[in-house]
C-alpha positions in Angstrom: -40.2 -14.9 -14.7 -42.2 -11.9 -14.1 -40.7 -8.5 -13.5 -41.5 -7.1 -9.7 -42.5 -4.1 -10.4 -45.8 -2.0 -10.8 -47.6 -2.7 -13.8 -48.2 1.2 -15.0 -44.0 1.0 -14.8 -43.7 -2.0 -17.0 -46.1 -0.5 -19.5 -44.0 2.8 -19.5 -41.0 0.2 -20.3 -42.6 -1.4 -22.6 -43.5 1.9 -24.6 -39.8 3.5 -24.0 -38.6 0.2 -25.7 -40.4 0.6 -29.1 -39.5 3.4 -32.1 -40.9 6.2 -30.7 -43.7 6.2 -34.4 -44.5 2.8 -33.1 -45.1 4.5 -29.1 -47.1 7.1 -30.9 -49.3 5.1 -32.4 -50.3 2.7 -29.2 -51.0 6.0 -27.6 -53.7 7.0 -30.2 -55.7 3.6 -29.4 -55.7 4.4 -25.9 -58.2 6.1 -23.5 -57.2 10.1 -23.0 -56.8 9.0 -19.1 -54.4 6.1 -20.4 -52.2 8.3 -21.9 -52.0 10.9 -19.3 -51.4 8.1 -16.8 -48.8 6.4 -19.0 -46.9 9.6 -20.2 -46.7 10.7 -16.8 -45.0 7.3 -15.6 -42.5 7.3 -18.5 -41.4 11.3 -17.3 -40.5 9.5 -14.1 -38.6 6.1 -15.0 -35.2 5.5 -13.3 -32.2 4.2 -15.3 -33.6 0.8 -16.7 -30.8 -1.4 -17.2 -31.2 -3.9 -20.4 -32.2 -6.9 -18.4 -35.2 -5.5 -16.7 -36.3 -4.0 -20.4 -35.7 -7.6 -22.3 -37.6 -9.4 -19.5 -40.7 -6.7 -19.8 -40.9 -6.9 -23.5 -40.7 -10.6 -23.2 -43.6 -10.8 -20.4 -45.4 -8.6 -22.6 -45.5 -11.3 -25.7 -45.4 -14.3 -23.7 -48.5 -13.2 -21.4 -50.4 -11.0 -24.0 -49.6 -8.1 -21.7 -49.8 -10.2 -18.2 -50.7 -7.3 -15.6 -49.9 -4.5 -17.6 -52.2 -1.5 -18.5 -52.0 -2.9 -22.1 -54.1 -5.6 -23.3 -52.4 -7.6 -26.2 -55.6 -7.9 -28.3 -56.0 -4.0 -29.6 -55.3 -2.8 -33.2 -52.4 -1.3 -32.4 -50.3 -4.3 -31.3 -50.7 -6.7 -34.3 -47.8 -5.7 -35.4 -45.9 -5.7 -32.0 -43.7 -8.6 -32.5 -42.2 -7.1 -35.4 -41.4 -3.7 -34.4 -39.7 -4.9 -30.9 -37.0 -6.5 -32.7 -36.6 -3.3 -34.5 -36.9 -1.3 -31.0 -33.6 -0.1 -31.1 -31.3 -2.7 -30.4 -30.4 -3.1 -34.1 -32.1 -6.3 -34.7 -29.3 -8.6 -33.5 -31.9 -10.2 -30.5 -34.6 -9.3 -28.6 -32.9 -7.3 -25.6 -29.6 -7.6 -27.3 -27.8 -4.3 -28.1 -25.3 -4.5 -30.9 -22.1 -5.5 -29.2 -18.9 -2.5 -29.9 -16.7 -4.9 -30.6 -12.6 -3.5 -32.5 -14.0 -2.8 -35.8 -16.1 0.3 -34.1 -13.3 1.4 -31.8 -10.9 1.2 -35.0 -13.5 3.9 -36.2 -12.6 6.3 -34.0 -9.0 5.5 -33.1 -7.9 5.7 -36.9 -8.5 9.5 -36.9 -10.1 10.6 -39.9 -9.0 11.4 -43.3 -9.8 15.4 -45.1 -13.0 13.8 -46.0 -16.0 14.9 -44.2 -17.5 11.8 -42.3 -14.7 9.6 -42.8 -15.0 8.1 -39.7 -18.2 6.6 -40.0 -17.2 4.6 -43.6 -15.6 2.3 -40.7 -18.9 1.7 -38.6 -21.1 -1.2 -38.9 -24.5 0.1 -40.2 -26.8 -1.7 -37.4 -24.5 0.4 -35.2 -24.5 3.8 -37.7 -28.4 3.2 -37.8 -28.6 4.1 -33.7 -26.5 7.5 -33.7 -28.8 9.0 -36.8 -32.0 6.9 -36.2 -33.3 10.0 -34.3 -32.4 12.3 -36.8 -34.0 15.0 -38.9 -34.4 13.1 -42.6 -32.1 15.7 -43.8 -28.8 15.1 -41.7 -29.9 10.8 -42.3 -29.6 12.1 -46.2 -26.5 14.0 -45.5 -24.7 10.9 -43.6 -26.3 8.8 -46.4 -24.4 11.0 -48.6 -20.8 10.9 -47.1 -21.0 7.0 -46.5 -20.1 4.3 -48.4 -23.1 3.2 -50.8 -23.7 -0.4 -49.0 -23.3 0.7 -45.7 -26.3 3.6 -47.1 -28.4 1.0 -48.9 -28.6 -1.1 -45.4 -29.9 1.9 -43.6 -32.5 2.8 -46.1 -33.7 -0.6 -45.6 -34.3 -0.3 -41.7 -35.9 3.2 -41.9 -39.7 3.2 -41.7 -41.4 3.5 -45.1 -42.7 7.3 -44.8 -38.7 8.3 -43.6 -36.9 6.4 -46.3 -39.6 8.4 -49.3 -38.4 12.0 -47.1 -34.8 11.1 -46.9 -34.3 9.6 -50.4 -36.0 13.2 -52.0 -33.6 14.6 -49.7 -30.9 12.9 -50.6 -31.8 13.0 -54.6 -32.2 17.0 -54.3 -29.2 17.5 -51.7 -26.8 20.4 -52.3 -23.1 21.4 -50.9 -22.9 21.6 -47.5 -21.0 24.0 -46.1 -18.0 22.6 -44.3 -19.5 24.8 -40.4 -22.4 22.3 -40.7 -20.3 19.0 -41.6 -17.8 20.1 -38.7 -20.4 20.8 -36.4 -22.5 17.2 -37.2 -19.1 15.5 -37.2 -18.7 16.3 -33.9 -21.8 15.3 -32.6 -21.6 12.0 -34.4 -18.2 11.4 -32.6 -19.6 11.8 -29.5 -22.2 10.1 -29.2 -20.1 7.0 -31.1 -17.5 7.5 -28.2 -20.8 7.4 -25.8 -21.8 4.6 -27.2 -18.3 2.6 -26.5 -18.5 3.9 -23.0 -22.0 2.0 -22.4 -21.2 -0.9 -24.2 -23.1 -0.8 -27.4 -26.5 0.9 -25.7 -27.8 3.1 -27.8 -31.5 2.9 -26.2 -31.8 6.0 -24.1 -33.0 5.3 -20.4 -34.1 9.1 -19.6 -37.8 8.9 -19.3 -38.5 12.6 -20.2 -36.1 12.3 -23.3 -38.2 9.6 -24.1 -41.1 11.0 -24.1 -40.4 14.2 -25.9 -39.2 11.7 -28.6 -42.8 10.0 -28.6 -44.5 13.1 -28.5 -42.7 14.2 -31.9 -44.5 11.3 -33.7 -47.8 12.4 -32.2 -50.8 14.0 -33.6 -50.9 17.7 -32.0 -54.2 17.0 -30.4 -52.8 13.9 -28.4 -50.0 16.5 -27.8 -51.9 18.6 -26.4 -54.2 16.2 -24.3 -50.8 15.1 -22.8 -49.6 18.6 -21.5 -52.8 19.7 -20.0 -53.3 16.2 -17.8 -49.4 16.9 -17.0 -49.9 21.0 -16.1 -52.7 20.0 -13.6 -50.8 16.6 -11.9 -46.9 17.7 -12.9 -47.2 21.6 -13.2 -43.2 21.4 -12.8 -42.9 18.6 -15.1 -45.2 20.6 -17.5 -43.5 23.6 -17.5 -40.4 21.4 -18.6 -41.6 19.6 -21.6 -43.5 23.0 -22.4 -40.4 24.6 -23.7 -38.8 21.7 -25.5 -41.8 20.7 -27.1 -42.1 23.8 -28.9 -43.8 24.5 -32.1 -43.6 25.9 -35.5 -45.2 28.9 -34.6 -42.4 29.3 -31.9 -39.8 30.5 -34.6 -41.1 33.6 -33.9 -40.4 33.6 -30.9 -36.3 32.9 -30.9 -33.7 35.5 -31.2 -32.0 36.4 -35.3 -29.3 33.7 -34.4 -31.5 30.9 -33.2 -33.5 31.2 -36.0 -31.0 31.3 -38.8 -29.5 28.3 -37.4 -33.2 26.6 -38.0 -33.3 28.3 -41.5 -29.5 26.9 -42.4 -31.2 23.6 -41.3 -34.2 23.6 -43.7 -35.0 22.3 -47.0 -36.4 25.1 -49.1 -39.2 22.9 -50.4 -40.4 22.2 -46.5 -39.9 26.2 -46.0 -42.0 27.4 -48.9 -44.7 24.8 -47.8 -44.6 26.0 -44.7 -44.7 29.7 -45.0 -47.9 28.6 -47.4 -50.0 28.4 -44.0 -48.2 30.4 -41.5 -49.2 33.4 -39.4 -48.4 36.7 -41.5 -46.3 37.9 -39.0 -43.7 34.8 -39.0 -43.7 34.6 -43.0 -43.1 38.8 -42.7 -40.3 38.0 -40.3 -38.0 35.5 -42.0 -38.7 37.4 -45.3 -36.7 40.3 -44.0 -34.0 37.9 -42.4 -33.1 36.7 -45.6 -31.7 38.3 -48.4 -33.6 40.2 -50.9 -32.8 37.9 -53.9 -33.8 34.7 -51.5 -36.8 36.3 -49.8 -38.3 37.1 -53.5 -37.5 34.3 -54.9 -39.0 32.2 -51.9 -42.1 34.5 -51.7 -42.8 34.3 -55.4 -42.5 30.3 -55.1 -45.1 30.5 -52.1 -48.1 33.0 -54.1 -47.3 30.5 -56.7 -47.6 27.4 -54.8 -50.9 27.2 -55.9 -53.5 24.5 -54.0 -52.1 22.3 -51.5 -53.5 20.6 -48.6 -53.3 21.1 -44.9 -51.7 18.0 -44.7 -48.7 18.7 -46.6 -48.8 22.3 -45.2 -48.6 21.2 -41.4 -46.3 18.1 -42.7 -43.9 20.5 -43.7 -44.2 22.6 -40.5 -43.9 19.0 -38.8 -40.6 19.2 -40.3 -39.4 22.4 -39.6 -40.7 21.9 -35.8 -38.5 19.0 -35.2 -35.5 20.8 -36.4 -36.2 24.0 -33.8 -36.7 21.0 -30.7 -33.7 19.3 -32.1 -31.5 22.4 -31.9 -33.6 23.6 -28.2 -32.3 19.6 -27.4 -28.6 20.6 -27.8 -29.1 24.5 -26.4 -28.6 26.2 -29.4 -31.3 28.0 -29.4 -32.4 31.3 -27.4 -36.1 32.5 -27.0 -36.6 36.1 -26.6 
């Protein structure tokens, strides 16, 4: 049976149901005033429960998009059927979240041992898979790290082909971790675990602009940008909003000394030197004197040595480094000038 409700609202379902790399995507085969239109509707979605999403997705491939803005046959779907039972929902079902059944609960309510992460050797991976999905590749190679090697190998498998290559080089180049960091991403990891029991096994999130911001990630920056102006001349509040979250690399100079050296704590030297290889002079100038002398040579001999690299893996890297400041402006940890 159909769903009653608008069709630009069932396409915004639709989109908020899929990895947000698969959302992106769709968005660069539609028209600019598609996107606008869409992006716009998704800000504004109410809680969605999981009924209403399963019976939208399953309109969508049992009509070939019915009355929705989407039309079944472009590029960007032939793949659809595949990546909606990977949409989140751990692949137990089509609309099915993984069910927090003892075992996960156990997880929590058996404490944890003196080793970091402990708790999370007693989670399912389909269910581990939902609390880091959204992850920087770093922290997924730090959990990969701390967890037992099965549990590791099944999450690798589900990770999109571009994220297991960054987090197994991670992962094969990963040093200590000071015990702040592990403390702080225990924490995080225990509540969103203890979240997640709350709301019976949904991981998905409902929040439309949370949503959004995650699709927006996986963007190119033009498409980005096409996004936030439509929004700044329909939405200017709404604009304003997303504006500060979706901040970019060149925004790190723009944070106060403690924001920033949480970002720097946060990123792998190899992104950094990449980075820095195409940055404004005044950024690179900046973070050389925040680190130490030793560091700050060594780093600015590796980037006048770096040689010739391309654009791609220059604004890759920033890619990287930009996800970790929006992560950290996510959680309020971070303080603009």
């Amino acid at each position: 049976m159909a769903v009653n409700l608008p069709p630009k609202q069932k396409t915004a379902i639709l989109l908020m149901s899929l990895p947000p790399e698969a959302s992106a995507q769709i968005f660069k085969e539609l028209p600019p005033d598609e996107v606008k239109s869409i992006t716009a509707e998704i800000s504004k979605l109410p809680q969605i429960s999981p009924e209403t999403r399963e019976q939208v997705i399953q309109e969508f491939l049992n009509k070939g998009g019915g009355d929705m803005v989407l039309d079944a046959p472009r590029p960007a779907f032939s793949g659809l059927p595949g990546q909606l039972g990977h949409s989140g929902f751990g692949g137990t079902g089509l609309g099915q979240p993984p069910q927090m059944g003892s075992f996960t609960q156990t997880a929590i309510a058996s404490g944890s041992s003196n080793r970091p992460l402990d708790f999370l050797r007693r989670v399912e991976p389909k269910q581990l898979l939902q609390l880091i999905r959204k992850e920087h590749p770093q922290t997924i190679a730090v959990v990969l790290s701390y967890i037992q090697p099965n549990q590791a190998a099944a999450i690798l498998n589900d990770l999109t082909p571009q994220v297991q290559t960054e987090v197994s080089r991670r992962l094969a180049e990963l040093h200590p971790i000071n015990s702040e960091t592990l403390s702080e991403l225990e924490k995080v990891l225990e509540t969103r675990l203890h979240e997640a029991i709350e709301n019976g096994g949904q991981y998905q999130s409902s929040d439309g602009k949370e949503a959004l911001i995650e699709i927006l990630d996986y963007t190119e920056k033009g498409t980005e940008e096409q996004v936030l102006i439509g929004l700044s001349n329909t939405k200017p509040n709404l604009y304003k909003n997303l504006k500060t979250k979706l901040c970019d690399f060149e925004d790190l100079n723009n944070i106060d000394d403690a924001s920033l050296q949480q970002v720097l704590r946060l990123t792998d030297f190899r992104d950094l030197v990449l980075a820095l290889k195409g940055a404004d002079r005044n950024l690179s100038e900046r973070i050389y004197r925040f680190l130490s002398p030793d560091v700050a040579r060594a780093l600015r001999d590796d980037v006048d040595s770096l040689g010739q690299v391309s654009w791609d893996q220059i604004k890759q890297a920033q890619q990287q480094i930009r996800n970790i400041l929006r992560g950290l402006v996510q959680l309020s940890k971070i303080k603009f000038k």
